[in-house]
N, CA, C and O atoms as a GROMACS GRO file, in nm:
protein
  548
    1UNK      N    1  -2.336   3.812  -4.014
    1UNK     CA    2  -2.214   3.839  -3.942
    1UNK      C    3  -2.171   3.711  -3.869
    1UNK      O    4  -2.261   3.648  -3.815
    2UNK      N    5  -2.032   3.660  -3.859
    2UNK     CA    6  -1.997   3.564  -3.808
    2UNK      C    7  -1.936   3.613  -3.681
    2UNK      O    8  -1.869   3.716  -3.682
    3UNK      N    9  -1.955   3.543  -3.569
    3UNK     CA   10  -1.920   3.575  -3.460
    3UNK      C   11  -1.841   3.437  -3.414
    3UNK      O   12  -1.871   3.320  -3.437
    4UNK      N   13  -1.714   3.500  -3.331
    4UNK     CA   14  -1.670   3.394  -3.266
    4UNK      C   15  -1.569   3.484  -3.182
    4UNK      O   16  -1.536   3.597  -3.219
    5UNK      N   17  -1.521   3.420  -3.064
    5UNK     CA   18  -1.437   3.398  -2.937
    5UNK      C   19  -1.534   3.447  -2.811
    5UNK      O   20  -1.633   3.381  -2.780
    6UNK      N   21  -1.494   3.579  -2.734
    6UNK     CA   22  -1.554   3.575  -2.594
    6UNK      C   23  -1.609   3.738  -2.636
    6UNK      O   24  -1.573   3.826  -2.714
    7UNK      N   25  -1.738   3.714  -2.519
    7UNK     CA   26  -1.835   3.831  -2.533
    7UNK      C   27  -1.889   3.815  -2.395
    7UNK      O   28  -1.896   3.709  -2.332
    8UNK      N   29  -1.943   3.979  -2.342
    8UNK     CA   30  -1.955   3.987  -2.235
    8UNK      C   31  -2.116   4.051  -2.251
    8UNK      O   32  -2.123   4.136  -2.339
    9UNK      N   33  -2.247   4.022  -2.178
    9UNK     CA   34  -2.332   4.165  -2.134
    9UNK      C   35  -2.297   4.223  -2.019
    9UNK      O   36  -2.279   4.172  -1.909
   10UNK      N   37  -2.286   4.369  -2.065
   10UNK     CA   38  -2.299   4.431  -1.936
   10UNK      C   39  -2.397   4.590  -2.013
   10UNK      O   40  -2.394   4.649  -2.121
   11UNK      N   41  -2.462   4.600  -1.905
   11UNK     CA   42  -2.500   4.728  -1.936
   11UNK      C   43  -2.661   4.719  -2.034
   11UNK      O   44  -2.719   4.812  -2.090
   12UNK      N   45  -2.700   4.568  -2.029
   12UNK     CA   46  -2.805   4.504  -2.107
   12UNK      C   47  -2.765   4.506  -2.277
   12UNK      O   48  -2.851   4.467  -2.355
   13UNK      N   49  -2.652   4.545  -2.322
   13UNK     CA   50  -2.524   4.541  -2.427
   13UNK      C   51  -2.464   4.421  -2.420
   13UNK      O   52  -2.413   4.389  -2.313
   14UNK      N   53  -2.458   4.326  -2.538
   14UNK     CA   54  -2.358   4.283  -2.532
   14UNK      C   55  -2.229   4.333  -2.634
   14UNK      O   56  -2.237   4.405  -2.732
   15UNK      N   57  -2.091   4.259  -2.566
   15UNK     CA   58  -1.984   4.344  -2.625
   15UNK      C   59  -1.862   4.200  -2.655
   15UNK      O   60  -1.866   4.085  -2.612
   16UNK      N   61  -1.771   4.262  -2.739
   16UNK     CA   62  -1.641   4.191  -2.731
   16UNK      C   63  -1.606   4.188  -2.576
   16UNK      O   64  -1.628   4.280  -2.497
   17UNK      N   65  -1.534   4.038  -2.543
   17UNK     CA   66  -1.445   4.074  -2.378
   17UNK      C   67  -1.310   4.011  -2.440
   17UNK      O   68  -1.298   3.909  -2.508
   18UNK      N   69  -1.228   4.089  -2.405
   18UNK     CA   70  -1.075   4.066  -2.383
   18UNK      C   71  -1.006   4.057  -2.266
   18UNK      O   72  -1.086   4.069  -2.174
   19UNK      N   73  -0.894   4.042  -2.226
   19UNK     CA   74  -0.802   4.021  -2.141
   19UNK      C   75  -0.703   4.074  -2.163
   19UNK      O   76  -0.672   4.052  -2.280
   20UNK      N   77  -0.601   4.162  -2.092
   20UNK     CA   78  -0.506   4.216  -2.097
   20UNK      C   79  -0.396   4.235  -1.964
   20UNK      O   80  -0.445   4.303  -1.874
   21UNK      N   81  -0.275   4.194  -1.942
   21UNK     CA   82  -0.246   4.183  -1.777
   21UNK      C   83  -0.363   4.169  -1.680
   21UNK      O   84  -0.383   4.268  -1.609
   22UNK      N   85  -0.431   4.081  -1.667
   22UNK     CA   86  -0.525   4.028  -1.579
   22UNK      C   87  -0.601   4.139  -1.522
   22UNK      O   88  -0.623   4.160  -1.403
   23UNK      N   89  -0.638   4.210  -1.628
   23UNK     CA   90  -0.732   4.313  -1.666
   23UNK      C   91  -0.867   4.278  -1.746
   23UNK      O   92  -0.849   4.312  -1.863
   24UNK      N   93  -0.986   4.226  -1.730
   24UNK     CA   94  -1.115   4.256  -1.839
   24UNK      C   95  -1.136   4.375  -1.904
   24UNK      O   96  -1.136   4.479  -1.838
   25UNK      N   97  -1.156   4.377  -2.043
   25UNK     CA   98  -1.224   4.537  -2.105
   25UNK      C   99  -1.299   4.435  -2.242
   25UNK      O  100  -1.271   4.338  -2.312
   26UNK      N  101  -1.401   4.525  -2.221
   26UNK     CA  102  -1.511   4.542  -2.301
   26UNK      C  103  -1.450   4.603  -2.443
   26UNK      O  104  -1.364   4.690  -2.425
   27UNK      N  105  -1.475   4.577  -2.552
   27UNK     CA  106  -1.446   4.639  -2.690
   27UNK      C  107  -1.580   4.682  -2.755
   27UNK      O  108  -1.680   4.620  -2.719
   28UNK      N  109  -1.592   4.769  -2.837
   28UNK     CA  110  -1.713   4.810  -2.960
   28UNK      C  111  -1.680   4.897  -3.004
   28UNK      O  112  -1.621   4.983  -2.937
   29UNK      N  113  -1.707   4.913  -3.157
   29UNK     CA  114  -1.677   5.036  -3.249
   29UNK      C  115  -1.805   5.113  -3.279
   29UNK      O  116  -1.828   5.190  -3.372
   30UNK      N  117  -1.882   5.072  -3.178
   30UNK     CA  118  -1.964   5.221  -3.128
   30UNK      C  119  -1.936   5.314  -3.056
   30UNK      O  120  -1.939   5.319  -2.933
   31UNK      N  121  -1.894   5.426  -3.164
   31UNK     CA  122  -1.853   5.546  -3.086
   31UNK      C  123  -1.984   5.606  -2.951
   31UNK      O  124  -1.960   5.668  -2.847
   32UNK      N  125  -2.100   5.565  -2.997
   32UNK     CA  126  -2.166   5.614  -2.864
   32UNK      C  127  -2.168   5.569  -2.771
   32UNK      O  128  -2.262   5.579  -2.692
   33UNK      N  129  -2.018   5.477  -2.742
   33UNK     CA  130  -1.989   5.433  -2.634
   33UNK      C  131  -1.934   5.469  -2.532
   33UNK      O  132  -1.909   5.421  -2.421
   34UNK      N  133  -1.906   5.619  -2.619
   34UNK     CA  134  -1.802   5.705  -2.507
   34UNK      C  135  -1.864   5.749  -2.385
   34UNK      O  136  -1.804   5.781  -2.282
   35UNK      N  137  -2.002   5.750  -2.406
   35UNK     CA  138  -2.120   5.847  -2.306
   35UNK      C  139  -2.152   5.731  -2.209
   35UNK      O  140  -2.225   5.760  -2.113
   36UNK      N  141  -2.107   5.601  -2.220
   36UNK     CA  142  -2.082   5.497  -2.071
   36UNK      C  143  -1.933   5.478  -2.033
   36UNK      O  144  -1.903   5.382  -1.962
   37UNK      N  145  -1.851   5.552  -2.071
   37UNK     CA  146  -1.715   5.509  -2.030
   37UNK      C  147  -1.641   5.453  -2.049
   37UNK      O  148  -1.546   5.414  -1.980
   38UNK      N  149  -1.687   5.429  -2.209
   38UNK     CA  150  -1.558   5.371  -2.284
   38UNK      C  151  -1.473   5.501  -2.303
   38UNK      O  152  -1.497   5.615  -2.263
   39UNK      N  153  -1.355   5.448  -2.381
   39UNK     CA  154  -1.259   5.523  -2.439
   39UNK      C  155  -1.180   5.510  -2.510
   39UNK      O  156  -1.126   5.404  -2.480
   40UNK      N  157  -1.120   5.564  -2.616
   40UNK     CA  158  -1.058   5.503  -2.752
   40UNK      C  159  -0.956   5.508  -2.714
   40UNK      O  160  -0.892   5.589  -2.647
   41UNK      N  161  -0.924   5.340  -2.796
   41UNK     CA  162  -0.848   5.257  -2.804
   41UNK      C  163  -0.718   5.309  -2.822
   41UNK      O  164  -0.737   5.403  -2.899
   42UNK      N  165  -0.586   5.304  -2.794
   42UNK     CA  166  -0.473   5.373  -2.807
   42UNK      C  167  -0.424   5.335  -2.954
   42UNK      O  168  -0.384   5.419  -3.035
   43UNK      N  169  -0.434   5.192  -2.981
   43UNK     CA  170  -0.388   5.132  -3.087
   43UNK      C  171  -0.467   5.160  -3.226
   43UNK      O  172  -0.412   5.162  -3.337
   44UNK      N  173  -0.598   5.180  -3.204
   44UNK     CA  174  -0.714   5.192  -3.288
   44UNK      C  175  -0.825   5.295  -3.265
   44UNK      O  176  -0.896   5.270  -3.168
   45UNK      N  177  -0.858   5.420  -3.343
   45UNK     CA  178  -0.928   5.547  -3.304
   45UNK      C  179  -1.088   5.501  -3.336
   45UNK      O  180  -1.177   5.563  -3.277
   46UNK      N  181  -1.118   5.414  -3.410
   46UNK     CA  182  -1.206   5.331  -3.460
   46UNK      C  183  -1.282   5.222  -3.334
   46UNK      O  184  -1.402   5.193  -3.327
   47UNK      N  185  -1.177   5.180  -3.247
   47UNK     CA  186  -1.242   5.084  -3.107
   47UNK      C  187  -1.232   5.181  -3.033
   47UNK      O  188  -1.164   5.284  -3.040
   48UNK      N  189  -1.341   5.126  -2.928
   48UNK     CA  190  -1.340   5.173  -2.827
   48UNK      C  191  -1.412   5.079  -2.678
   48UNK      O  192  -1.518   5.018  -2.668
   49UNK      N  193  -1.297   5.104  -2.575
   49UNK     CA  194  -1.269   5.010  -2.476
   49UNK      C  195  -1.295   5.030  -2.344
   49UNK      O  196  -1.268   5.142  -2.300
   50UNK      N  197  -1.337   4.956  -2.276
   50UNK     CA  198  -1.370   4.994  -2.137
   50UNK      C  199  -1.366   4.890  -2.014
   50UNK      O  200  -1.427   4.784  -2.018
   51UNK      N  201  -1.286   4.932  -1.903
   51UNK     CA  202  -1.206   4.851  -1.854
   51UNK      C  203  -1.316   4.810  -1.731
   51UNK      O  204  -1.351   4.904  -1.659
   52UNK      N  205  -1.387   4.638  -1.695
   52UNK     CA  206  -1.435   4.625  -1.612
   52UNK      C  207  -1.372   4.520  -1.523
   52UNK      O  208  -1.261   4.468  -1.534
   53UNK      N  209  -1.503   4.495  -1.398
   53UNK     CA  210  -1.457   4.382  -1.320
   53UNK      C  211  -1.580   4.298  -1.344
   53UNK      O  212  -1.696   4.338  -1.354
   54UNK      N  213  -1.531   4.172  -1.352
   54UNK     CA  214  -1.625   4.040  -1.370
   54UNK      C  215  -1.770   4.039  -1.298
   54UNK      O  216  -1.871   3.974  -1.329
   55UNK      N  217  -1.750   4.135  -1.189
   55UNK     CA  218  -1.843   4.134  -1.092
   55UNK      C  219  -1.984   4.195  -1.181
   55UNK      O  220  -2.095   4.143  -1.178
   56UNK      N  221  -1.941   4.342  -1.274
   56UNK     CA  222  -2.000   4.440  -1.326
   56UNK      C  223  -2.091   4.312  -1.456
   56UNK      O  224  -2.202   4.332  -1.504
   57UNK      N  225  -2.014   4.207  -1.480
   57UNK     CA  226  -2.069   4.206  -1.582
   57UNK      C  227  -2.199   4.088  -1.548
   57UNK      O  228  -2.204   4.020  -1.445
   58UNK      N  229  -2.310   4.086  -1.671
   58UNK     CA  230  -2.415   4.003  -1.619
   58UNK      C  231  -2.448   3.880  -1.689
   58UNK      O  232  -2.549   3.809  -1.690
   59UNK      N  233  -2.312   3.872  -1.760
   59UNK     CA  234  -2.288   3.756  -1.863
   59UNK      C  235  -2.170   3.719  -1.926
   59UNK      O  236  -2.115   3.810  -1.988
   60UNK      N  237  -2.117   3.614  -1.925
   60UNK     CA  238  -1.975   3.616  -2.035
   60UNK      C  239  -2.001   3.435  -2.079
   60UNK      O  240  -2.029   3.328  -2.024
   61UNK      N  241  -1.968   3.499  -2.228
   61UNK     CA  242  -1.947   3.332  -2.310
   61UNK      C  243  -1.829   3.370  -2.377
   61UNK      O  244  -1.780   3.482  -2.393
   62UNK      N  245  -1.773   3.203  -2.429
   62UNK     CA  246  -1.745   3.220  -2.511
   62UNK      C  247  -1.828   3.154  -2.678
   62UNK      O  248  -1.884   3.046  -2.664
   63UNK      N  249  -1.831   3.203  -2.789
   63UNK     CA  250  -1.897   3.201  -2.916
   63UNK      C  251  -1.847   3.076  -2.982
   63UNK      O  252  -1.772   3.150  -3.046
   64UNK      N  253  -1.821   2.970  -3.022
   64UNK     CA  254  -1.809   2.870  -3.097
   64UNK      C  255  -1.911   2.881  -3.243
   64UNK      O  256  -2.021   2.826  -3.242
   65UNK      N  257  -1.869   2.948  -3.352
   65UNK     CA  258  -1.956   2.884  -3.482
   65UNK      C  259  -1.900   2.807  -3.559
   65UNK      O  260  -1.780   2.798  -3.583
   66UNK      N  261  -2.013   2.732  -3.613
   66UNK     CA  262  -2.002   2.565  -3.687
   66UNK      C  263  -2.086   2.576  -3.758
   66UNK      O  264  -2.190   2.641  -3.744
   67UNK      N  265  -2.052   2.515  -3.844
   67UNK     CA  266  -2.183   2.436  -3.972
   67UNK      C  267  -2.179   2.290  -3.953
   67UNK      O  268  -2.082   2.222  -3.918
   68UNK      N  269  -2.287   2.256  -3.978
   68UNK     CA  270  -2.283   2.077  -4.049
   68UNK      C  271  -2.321   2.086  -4.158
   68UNK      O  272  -2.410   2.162  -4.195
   69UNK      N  273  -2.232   1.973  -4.258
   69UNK     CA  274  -2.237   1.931  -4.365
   69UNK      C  275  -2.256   1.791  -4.419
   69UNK      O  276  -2.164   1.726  -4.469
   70UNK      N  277  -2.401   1.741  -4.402
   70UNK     CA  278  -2.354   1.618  -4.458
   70UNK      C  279  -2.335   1.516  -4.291
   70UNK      O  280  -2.286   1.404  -4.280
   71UNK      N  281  -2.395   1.608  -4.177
   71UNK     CA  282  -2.381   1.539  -4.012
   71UNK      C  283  -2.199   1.536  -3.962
   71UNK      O  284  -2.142   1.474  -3.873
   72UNK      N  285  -2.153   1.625  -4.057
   72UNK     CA  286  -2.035   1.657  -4.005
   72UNK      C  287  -2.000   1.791  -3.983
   72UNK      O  288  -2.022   1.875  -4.071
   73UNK      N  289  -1.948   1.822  -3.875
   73UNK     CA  290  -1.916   1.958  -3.768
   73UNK      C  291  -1.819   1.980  -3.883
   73UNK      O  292  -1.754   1.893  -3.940
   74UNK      N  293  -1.819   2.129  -3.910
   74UNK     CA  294  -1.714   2.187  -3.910
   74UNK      C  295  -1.713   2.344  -3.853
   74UNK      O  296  -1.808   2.421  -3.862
   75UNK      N  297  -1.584   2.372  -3.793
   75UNK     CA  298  -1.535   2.489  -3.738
   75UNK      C  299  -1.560   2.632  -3.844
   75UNK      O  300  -1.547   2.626  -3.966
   76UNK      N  301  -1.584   2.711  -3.796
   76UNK     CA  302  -1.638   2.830  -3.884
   76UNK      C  303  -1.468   2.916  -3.880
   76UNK      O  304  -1.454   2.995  -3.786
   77UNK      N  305  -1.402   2.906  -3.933
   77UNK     CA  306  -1.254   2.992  -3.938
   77UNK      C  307  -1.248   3.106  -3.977
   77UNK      O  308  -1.167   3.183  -3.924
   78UNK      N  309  -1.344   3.153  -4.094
   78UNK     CA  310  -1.342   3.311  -4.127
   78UNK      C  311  -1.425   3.320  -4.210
   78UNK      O  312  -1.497   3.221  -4.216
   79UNK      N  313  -1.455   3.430  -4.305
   79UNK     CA  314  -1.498   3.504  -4.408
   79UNK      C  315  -1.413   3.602  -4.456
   79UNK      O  316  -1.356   3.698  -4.406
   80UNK      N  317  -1.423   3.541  -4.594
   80UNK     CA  318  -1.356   3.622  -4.692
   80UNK      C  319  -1.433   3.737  -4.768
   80UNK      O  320  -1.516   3.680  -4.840
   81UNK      N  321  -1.439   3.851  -4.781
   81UNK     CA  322  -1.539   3.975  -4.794
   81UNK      C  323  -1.532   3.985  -4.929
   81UNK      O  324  -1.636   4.008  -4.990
   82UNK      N  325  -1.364   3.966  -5.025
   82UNK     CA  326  -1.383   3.972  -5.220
   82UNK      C  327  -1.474   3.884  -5.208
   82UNK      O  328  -1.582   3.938  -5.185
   83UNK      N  329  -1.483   3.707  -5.216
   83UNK     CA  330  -1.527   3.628  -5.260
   83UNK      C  331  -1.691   3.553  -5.143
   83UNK      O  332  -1.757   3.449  -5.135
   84UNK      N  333  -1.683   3.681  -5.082
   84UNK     CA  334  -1.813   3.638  -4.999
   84UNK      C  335  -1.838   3.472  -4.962
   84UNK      O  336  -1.955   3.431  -4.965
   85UNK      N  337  -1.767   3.411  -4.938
   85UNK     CA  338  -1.730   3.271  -4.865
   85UNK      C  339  -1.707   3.290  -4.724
   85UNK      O  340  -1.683   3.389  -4.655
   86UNK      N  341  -1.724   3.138  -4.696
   86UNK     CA  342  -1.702   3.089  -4.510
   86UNK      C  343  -1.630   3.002  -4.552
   86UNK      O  344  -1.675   2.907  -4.616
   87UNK      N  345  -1.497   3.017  -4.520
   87UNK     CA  346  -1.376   2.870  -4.481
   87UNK      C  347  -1.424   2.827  -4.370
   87UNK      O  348  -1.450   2.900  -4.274
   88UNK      N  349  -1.450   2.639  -4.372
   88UNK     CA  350  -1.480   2.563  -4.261
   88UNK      C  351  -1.408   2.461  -4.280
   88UNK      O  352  -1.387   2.413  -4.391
   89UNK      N  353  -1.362   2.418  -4.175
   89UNK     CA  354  -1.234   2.321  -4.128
   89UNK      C  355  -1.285   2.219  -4.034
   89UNK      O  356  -1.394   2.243  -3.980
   90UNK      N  357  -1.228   2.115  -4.007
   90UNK     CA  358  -1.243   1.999  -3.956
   90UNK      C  359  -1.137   1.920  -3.958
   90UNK      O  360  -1.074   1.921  -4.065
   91UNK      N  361  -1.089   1.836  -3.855
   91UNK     CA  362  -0.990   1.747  -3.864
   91UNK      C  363  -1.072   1.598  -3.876
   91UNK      O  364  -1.006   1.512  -3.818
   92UNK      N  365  -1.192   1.548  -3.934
   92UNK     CA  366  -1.253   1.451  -3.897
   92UNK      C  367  -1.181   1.401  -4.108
   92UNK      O  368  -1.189   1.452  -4.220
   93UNK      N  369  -1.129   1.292  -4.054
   93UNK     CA  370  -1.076   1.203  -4.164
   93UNK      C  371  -1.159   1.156  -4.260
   93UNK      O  372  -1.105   1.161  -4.371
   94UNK      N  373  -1.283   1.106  -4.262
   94UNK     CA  374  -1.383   1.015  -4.295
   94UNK      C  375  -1.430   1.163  -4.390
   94UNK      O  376  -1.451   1.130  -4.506
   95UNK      N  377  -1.447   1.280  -4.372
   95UNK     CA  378  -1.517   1.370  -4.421
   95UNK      C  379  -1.474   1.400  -4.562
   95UNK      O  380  -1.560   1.438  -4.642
   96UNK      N  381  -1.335   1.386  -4.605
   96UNK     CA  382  -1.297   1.363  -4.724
   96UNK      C  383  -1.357   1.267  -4.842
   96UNK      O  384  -1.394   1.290  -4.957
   97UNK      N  385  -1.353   1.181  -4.783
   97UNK     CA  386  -1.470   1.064  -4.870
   97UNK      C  387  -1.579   1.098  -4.883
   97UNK      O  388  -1.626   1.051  -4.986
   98UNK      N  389  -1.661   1.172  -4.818
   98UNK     CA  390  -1.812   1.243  -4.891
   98UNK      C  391  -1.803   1.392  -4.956
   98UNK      O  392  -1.866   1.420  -5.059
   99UNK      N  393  -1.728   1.477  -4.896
   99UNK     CA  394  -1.695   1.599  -4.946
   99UNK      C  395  -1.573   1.675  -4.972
   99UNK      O  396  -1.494   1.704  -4.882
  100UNK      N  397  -1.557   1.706  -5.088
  100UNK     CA  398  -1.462   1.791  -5.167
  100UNK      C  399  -1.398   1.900  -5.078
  100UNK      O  400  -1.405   2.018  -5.113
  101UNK      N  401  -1.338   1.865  -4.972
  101UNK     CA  402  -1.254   1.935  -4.879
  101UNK      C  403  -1.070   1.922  -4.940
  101UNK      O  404  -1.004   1.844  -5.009
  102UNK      N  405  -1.050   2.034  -4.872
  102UNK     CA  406  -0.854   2.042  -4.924
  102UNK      C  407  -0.758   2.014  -4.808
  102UNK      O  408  -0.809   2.066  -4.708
  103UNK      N  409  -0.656   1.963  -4.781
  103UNK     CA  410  -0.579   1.936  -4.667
  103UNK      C  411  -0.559   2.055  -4.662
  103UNK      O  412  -0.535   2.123  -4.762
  104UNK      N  413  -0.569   2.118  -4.492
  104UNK     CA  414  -0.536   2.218  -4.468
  104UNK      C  415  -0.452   2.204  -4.308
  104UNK      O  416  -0.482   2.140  -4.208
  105UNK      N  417  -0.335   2.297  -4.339
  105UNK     CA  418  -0.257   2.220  -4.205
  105UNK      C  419  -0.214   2.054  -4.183
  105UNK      O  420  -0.209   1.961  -4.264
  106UNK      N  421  -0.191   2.057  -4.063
  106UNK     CA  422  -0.171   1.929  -4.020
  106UNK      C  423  -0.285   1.857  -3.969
  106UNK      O  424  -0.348   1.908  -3.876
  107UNK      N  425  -0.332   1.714  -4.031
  107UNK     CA  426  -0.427   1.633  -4.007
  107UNK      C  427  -0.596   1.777  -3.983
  107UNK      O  428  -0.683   1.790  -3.896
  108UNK      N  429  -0.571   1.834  -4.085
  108UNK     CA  430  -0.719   1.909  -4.103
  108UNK      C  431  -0.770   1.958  -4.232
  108UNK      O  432  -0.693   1.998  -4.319
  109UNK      N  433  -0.886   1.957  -4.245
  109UNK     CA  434  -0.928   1.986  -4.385
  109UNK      C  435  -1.026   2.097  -4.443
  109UNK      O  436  -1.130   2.112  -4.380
  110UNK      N  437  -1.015   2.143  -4.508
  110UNK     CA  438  -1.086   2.316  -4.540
  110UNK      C  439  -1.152   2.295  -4.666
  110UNK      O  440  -1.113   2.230  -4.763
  111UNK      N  441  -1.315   2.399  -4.639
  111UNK     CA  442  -1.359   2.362  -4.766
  111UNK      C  443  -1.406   2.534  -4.747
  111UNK      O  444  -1.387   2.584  -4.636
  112UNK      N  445  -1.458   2.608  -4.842
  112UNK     CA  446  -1.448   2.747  -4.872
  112UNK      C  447  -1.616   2.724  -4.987
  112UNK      O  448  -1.640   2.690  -5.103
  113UNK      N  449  -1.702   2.769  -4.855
  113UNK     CA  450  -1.872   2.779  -4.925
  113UNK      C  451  -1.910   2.911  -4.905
  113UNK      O  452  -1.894   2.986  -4.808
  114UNK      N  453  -1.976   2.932  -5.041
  114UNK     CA  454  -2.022   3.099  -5.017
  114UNK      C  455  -2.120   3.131  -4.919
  114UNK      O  456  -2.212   3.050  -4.913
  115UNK      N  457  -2.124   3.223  -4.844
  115UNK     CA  458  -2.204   3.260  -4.662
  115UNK      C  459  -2.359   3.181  -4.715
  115UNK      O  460  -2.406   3.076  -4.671
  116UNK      N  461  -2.417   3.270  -4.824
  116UNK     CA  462  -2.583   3.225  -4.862
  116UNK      C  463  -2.576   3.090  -4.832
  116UNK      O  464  -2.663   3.079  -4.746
  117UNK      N  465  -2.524   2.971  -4.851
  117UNK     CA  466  -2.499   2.829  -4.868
  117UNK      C  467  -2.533   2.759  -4.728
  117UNK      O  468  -2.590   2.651  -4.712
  118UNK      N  469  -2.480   2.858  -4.620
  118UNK     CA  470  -2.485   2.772  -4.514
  118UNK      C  471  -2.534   2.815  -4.360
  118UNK      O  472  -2.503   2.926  -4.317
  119UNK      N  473  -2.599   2.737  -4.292
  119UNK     CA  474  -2.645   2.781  -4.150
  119UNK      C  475  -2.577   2.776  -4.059
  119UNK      O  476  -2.576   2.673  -3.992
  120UNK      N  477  -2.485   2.902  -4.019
  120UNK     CA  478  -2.414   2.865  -3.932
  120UNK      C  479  -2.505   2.897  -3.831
  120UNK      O  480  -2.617   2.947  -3.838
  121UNK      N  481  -2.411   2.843  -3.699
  121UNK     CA  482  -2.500   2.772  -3.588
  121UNK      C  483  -2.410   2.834  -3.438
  121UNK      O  484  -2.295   2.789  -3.442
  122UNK      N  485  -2.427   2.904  -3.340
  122UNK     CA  486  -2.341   2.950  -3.268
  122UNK      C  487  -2.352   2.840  -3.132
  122UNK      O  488  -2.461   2.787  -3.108
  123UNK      N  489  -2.258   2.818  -3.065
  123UNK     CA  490  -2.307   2.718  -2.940
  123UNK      C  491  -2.209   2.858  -2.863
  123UNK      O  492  -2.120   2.922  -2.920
  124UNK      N  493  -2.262   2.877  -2.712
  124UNK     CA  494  -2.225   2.968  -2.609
  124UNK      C  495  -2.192   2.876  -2.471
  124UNK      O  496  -2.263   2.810  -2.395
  125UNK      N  497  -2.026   2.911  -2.479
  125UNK     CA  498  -2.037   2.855  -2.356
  125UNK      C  499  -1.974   2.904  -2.261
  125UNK      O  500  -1.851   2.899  -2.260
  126UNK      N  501  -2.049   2.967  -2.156
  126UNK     CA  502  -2.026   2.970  -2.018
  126UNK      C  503  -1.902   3.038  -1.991
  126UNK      O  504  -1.825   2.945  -2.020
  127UNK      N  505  -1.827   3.131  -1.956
  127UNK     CA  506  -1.698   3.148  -1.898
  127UNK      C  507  -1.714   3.243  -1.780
  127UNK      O  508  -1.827   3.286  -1.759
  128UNK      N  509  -1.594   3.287  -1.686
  128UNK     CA  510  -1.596   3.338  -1.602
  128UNK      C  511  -1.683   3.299  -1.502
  128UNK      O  512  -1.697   3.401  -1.435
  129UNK      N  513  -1.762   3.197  -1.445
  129UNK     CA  514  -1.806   3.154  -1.344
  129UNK      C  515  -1.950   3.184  -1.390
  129UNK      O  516  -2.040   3.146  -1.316
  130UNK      N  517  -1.975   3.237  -1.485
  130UNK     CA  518  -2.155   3.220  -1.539
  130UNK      C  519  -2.204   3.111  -1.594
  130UNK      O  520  -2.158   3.052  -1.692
  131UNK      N  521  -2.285   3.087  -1.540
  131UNK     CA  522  -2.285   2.933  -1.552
  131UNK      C  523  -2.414   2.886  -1.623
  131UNK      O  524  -2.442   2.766  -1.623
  132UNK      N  525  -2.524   3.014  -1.709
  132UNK     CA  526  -2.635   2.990  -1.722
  132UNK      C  527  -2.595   2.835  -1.864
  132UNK      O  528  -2.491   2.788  -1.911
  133UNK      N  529  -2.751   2.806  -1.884
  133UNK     CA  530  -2.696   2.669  -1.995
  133UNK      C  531  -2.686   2.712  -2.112
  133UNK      O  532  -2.727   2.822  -2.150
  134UNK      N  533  -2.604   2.593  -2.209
  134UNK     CA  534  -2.530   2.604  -2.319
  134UNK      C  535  -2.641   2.630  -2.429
  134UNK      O  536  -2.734   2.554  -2.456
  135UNK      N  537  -2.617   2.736  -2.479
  135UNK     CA  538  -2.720   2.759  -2.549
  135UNK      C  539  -2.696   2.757  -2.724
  135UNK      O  540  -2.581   2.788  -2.754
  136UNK      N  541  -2.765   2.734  -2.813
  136UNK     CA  542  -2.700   2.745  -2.987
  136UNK      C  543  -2.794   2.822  -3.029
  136UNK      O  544  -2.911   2.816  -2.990
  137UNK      N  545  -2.752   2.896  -3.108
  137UNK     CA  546  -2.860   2.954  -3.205
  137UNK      C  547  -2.832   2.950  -3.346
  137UNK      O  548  -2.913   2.995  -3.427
   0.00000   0.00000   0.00000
């Protein structure tokens, strides 16, 4: 599973964290989430959401995944589920000359490796005033 943007523990759980009118809520499509006080999602019967304060929670990062290829970073952008691939991107110029990457966007470049192929790597960092250290796995 590829993970990326912001995640919260609370509840010794960790969860999706969002923002909404300067509101925090927790997301998961574990329905046995209803029995702590979540509640489904208006938009989606499938999520389910639960509205906290920063105080409640006992952790928040945000998720950064990357691969290296070759001692070059690239950004983990998605997975494609037909063709079981990871699109990884980079704006580093020099990376074209060793690897078979495609211009993608402006001044960035995309290469599309099937998931088995590669180690992605998560770095966590810190948000909302939690300040424990930067950790990768």
């Amino acid at each position: 599973m590829i993970r990326k943007g912001r995640f919260a523990i609370w509840n010794n759980e960790e969860y999706e964290l969002f923002s909404y009118q300067r509101q925090y809520y927790l997301k998961t499509r574990n329905q046995l989430a209803l029995s702590n006080g979540f509640v489904k999602s208006p938009k989606d019967k499938n999520i389910f959401i639960k509205k906290v304060n920063v105080k409640e929670l006992e952790d928040a990062y945000e998720i950064i995944s990357y691969v290296m290829i070759l001692s070059y970073r690239f950004a983990v952008e998605g997975y494609n589920d037909e063709t079981g691939t990871v699109a990884l991107v980079t704006n580093n110029p020099f990376v074209q000359k060793k690897i078979n990457v495609r211009p993608y966007g402006k001044d960035e470049f995309i290469i599309e490796i099937p998931y088995g192929e590669v180690q992605i790597i998560e770095e966590h960092i810190p948000i909302l005033g939690f300040e424990k250290h930067l950790t990768q796995y």
